[in-house]
N, C-alpha and C positions, 0 to 999 in steps of 0.2 A: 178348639184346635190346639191350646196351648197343652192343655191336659193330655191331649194324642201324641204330641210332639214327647212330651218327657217322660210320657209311662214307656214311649217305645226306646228312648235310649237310657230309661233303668232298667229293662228288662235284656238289652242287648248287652249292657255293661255289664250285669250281673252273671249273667252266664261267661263273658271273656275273665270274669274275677272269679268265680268259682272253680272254669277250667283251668288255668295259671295254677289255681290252690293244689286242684287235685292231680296236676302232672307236672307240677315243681321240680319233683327229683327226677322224674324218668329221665335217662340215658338217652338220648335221640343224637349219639356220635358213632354211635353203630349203628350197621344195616339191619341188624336183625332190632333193635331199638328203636330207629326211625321207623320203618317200612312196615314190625311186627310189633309193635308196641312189647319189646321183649316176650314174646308169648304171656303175656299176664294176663292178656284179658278174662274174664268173667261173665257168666251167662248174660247178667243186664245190661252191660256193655253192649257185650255183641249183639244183642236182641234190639237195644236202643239205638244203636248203631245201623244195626240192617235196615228197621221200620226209615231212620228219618234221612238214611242216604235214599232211600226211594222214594220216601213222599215228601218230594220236593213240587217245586209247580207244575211238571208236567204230569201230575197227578195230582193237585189240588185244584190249578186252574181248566186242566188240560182233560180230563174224566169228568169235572161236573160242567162245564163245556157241552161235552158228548150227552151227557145222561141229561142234560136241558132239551135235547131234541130226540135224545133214540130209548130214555128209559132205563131204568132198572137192569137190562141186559148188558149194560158196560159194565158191570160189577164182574163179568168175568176176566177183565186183569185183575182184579183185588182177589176174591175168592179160590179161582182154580192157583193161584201163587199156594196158597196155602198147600195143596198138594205137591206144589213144586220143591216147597221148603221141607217136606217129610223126607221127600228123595234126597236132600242134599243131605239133612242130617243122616239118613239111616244107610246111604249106600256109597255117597261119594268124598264127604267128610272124614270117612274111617281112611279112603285110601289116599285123601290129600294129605293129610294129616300124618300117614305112614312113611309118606316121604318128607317128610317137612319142609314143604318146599314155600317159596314166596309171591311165585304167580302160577298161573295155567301154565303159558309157555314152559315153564321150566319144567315141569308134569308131562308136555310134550316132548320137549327134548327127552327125556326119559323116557319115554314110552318111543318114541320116533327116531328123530335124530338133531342135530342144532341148528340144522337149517329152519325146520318146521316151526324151533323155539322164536330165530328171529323173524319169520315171517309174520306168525300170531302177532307177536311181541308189537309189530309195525301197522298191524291191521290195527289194533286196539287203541292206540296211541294216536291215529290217524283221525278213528271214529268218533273217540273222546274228545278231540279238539274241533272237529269240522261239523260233527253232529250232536252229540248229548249238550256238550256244554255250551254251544251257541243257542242250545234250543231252553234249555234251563234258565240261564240269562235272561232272554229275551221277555219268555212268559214272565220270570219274576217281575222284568223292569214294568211288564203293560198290569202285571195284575196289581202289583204295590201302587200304581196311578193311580187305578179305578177304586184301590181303597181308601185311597189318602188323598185324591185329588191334588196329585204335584204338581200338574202343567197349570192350575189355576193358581196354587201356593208358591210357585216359583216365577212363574209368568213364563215358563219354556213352552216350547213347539211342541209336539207328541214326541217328532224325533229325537230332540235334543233331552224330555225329560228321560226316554228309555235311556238312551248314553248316557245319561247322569249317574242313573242308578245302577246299570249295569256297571259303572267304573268304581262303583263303592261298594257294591258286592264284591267284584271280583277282588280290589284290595283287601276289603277285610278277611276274606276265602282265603286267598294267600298267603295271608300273613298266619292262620293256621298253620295250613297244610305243610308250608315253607320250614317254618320255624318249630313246631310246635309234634310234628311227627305223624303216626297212627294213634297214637292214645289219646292226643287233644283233642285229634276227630271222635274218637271214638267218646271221649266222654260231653265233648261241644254237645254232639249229635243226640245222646239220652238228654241231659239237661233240654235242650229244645225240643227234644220228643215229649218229655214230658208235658210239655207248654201246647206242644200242637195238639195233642189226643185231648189235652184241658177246653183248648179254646176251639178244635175242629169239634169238637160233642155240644159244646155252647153254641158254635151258630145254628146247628141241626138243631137243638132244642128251642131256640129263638124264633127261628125259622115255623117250626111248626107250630111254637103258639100265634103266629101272626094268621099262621090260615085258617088254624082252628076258631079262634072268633074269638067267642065265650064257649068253647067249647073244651073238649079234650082230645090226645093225638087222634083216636077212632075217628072223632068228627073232621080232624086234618087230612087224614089218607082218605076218607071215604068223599071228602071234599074233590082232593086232587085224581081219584079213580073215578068220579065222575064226567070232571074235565076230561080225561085222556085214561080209560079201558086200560091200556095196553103201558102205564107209567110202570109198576111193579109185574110186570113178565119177563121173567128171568131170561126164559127162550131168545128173545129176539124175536122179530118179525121178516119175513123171507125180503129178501136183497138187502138191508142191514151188511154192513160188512162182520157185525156179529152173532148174524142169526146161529143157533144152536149148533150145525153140522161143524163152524168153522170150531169150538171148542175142542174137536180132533182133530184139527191141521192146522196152521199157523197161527193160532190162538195159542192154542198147547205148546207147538215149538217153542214158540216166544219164549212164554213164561217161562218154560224150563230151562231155557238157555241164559235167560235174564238171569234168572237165581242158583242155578248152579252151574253155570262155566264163565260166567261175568266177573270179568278183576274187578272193574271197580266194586259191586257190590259183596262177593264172597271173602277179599282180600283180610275182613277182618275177621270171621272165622278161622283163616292161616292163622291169628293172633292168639287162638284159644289156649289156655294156661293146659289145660287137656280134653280127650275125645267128648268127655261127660260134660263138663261147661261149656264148650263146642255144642254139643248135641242140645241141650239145654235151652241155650240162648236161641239157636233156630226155629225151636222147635216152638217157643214160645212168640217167636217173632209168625209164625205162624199161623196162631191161634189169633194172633190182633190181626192178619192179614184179611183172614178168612170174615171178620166182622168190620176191615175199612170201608168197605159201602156206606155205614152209617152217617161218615164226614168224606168219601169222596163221592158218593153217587146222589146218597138222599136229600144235602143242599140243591144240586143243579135239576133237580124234578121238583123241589117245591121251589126253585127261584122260576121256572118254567109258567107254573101253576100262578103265582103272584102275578106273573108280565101276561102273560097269554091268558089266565082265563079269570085273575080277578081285576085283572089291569089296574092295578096298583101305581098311583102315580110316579112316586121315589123310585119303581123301577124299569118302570118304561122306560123315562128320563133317561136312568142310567143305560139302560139295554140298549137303545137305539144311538146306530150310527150312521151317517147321512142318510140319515131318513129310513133303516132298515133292521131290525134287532138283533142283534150281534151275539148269538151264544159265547161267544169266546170272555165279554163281559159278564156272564154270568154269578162269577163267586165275586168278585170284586166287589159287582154290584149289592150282592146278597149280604157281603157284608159289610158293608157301609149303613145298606137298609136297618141291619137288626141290634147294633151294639151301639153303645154309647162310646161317646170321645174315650175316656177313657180306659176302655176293655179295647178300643180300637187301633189304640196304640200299642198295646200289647200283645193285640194279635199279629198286627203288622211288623214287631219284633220276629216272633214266631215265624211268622213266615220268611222274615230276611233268613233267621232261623235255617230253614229247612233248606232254603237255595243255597245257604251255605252249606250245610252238610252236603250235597249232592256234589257241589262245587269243589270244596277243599277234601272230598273221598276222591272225585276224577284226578285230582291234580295230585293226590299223595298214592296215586293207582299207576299215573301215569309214569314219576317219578321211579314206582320202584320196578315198572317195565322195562322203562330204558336204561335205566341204570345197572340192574342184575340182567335183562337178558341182554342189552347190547353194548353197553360200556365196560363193565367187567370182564364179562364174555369176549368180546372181538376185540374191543379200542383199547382195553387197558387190563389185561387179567393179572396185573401183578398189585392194581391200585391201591392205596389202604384204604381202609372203612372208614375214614373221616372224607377222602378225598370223594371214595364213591357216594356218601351222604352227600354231599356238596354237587356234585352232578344231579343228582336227583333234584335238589332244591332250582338248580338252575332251569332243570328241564321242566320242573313245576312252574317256573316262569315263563317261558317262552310257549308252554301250551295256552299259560293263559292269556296272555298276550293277544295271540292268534284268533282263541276262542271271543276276547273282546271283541275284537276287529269284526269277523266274521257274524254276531247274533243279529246286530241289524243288519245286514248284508241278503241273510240267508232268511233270514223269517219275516222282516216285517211288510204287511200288508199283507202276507198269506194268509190265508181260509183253510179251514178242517185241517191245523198243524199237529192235531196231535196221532190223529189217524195217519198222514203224513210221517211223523215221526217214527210211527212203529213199522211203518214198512222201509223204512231208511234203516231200522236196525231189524229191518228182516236179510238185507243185501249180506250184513257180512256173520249175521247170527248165524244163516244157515248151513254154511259150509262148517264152520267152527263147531256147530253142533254133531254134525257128519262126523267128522273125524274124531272128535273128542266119543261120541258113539263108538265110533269103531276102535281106538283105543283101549276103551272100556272091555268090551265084550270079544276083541279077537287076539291074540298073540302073536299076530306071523306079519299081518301086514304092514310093510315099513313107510320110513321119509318121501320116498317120492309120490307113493301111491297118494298120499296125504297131501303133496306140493299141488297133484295134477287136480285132486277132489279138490280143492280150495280156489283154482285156478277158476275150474269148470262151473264150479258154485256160485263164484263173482261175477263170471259174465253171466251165467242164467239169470242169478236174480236182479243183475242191472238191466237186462231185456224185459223181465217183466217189471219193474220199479219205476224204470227213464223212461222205455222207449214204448210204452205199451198201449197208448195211446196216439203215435203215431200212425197212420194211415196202414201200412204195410204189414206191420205188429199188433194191430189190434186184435188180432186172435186170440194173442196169448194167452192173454186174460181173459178172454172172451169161451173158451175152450173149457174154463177151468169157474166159473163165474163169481169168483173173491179171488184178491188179490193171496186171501188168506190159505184157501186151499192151494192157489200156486204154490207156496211156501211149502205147505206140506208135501206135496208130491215134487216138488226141488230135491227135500232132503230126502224122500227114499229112494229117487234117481241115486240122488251123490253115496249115500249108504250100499246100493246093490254096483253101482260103480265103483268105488272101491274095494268094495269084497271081490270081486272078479278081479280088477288088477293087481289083487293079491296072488288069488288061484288060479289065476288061467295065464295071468302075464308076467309070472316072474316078479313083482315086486314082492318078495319076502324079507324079513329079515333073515340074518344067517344064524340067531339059536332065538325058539320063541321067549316073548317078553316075561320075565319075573318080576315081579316090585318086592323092594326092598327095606323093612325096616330099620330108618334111619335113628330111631328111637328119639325124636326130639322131644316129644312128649309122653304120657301115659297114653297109651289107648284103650285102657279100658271103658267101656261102654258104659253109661247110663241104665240104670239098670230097667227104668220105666219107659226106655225110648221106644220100645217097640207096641207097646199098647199105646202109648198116647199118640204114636205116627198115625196108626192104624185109626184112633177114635175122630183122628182131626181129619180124612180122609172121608171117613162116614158123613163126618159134619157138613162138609162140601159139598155132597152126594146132596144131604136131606135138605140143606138150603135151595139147593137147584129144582129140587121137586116138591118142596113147598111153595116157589115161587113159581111155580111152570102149571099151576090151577087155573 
């Protein structure tokens, strides 16, 4: 244990000391310095940056979770992203970039009007504190237990070891995001990425020499495809909330809305030095997207295989909670099973790691929402740039504050939280995606038309979310039979709903929308972007139908 204990806090030191090195000088007393890391970013930044603000726990614990009971087919968050990121570099990148702007909202207001900016602006802000970040927390606090066994090492309760940890992530997170800007994140986040894709490939690789025997991987998968047919079918199997049909309805929204209209996650692409290291960085963050199955899906189908079919003692033990096996312990478990003390301290860095990136990206996402769209904008448009940095930092506090308060609150003791999760950010993804759609591809239709679509969007999807298992509303769902296809058929309501109260009801603008180059950066393109979008597309395609045999 003691070896666990100090490999994890040389490996957390040494990234807070490398970070400090390599953003010493950056300027973080302007907004465009705090908020955009000066536009300096560089492809591996931003690439390092994208993978490890997303693969934080609700995709390390939260996917191999899912893929311990439903298989190979959760790989479709990890994989179709990859498509997701093509779009963002090759169509919406060039026209964020065009305006040099610092959130969506402000893209809205531009394209809409500044009501629409502050509305987003409060949706997001709302989301991030009441839902990502209390759900990020919370897995971290239960997965870093089952790694490390704290409520034994400390003598805490369950409850009290989650609030422990959660109160020393959230400090350390904030002491980033706060102080430290977009670029600390940005470079915290590759330094620990590099650690995660090191130590997520080691438990996969650990993992499957334990089932192999004496054998080789072949004799591992052909182990674990005996046990359970159906572990590597990409498809899904019918009632699955991810059987194959939902890949075109709120499967797909998601992800595309996750990766290209999500401040937290795009917010550092705003940072790119120009459109080519921009494009670069995504495109590449891409390419690892499309192959994260190997460290988020194929641990939680061989920790499956150890518990269930070769009932392996170490992980029973672990799996089992009052008497019943708990997928949610899955990777925790799996890797306590496969590493030694001290690889497991450094993993267990790693992953404080990764909750942090997720953590101090929401809270320097959050900061530069309210800040540029409502402090500047409404409460103080004459501010300076030190003062509006300073709001932002405050406002990075009080979200995390709240998100503290809130993760045991809102999660603990809940069952299937991470499929939970994703339809909690289907409620306000889908309207946001509508409008930012209609943005994109139409020129006339204005602010209100967008107020009413967002209005109509949030009660839809809070009737089928909250209420759809109540007695009276059980149709909803029922009508439609995945919560996922509801999603999809929300957003082409709200899409052909706005388009009509554009042309039929007088909400027009009064001269159609132009975008304007603001020239912040080069835009010139990448000169390879378009075949390599296009090859990672195919990849997608031929993993889907390699795996659907």
């Amino acid at each position: 244990m003691t070896l666990t204990i100090v490999s994890f806090l040389f490996f957390t030191a040494l990234v807070a000391f490398l970070t400090w090195r390599l953003t010493r000088n950056t300027d973080v007393h302007t907004d465009e310095g705090f908020f955009l890391a000066g536009r300096s970013l560089s492809a591996i930044f931003i690439a390092g940056s994208l993978l490890l603000t997303n693969l934080s726990t609700e995709q390390l614990i939260g996917l191999n979770a899912g893929s311990f009971d439903d298989g190979l087919s959760l790989m479709c968050w990890e994989t179709v992203a990859g498509i997701s990121l093509v779009i963002l570099a090759l169509f919406f990148l060039p026209r964020y970039l065009k305006s040099g702007i610092a959130t969506i909202p402000q893209f809205l207001e531009e394209r809409y009007d500044p009501s629409v900016r502050s509305v987003t602006a409060g949706i997001f802000i709302v989301a991030y504190m009441l839902i990502l970040l209390p759900f990020v927390l919370y897995l971290g606090a239960t997965g870093l237990d089952g790694m490390l066994g704290l409520k034994e090492m400390f003598g805490f309760s369950e409850l009290n070891t989650i609030i422990a940890v959660i109160l020393f992530i959230a400090v350390v997170g904030a002491a980033y995001a706060i102080f430290g800007g977009l670029k600390a994140v940005a470079v915290s986040d590759t330094l620990n990425g590099a650690g995660l894709l090191v130590g997520g490939l080691l438990i996969t690789f650990f993992s499957l020499q334990i089932v192999a025997g004496e054998g080789g991987f072949a004799e591992a998968f052909s182990k674990i495809k005996a046990h359970n047919p159906d572990a590597f079918q990409s498809m899904g199997k019918a009632g699955e909330d991810t059987h194959w049909p939902t890949l075109f309805t709120g499967v797909l929204m998601l992800n595309f809305t996750y990766w290209c209209l999500n401040q937290q996650i795009i917010q550092r692409t705003f940072g790119a030095k120009n459109l080519a290291e921009g494009q670069k960085g995504v495109l590449l963050a891409a390419f690892l997207k499309i192959f994260g199955p190997v460290i988020l899906i194929l641990p939680g189908i061989t920790a499956a295989y150890l518990t269930l079919g070769a009932q392996d003692p170490e992980m029973v033990k672990a799996m089992t909670v009052d008497g019943v096996v708990d997928a949610n312990q899955a990777y925790g478990a799996l890797v306590s099973r496969v590493l030694p003390d001290w690889m497991l301290g450094f993993f267990a860095a790693v992953i404080v790691g990764s909750i942090l990136s997720t953590f101090n990206s929401v809270l320097n996402s959050s900061a530069t929402l309210f800040s540029l769209d409502v402090y500047k904008k409404y409460l103080n448009p004459s501010a300076a740039t030190e003062k509006v940095v300073r709001v932002g930092q405050i406002c990075s506090f009080v979200v995390a504050v709240f998100a503290v308060i809130a993760a045991p609150i809102f999660f603990h003791g809940r069952d299937g939280v991470f499929g939970f999760f994703q339809k909690l950010n289907g409620v306000y993804f889908t309207p946001l995606c509508a409008i930012m759609l209609l943005a994109m591809f139409n020129k006339t239709v204005n602010g209100k038309s967008a107020l009413i679509t967002i209005a109509v969007g949030l009660g839809l999807m809070s009737l089928g979310t909250f209420f759809s298992s109540i007695g009276e509303f059980d149709w909803v769902l029922g009508v439609f039979g995945s919560g996922y296809h509801y999603m999809g058929a929300v957003l082409v309501l709200l899409l052909a709903m706005q388009y009509c109260l554009g042309e039929f009801a007088g909400m027009k603008r009064a001269t159609p929308y132009e975008q304007k180059n603001v020239e912040a950066v080069d835009l010139t393109p990448w000169k390879h972007a378009s075949w390599v979008g296009a090859s990672l597309v195919v990849m997608v395609i031929g993993i889907y139908v390699w795996f659907a045999q």
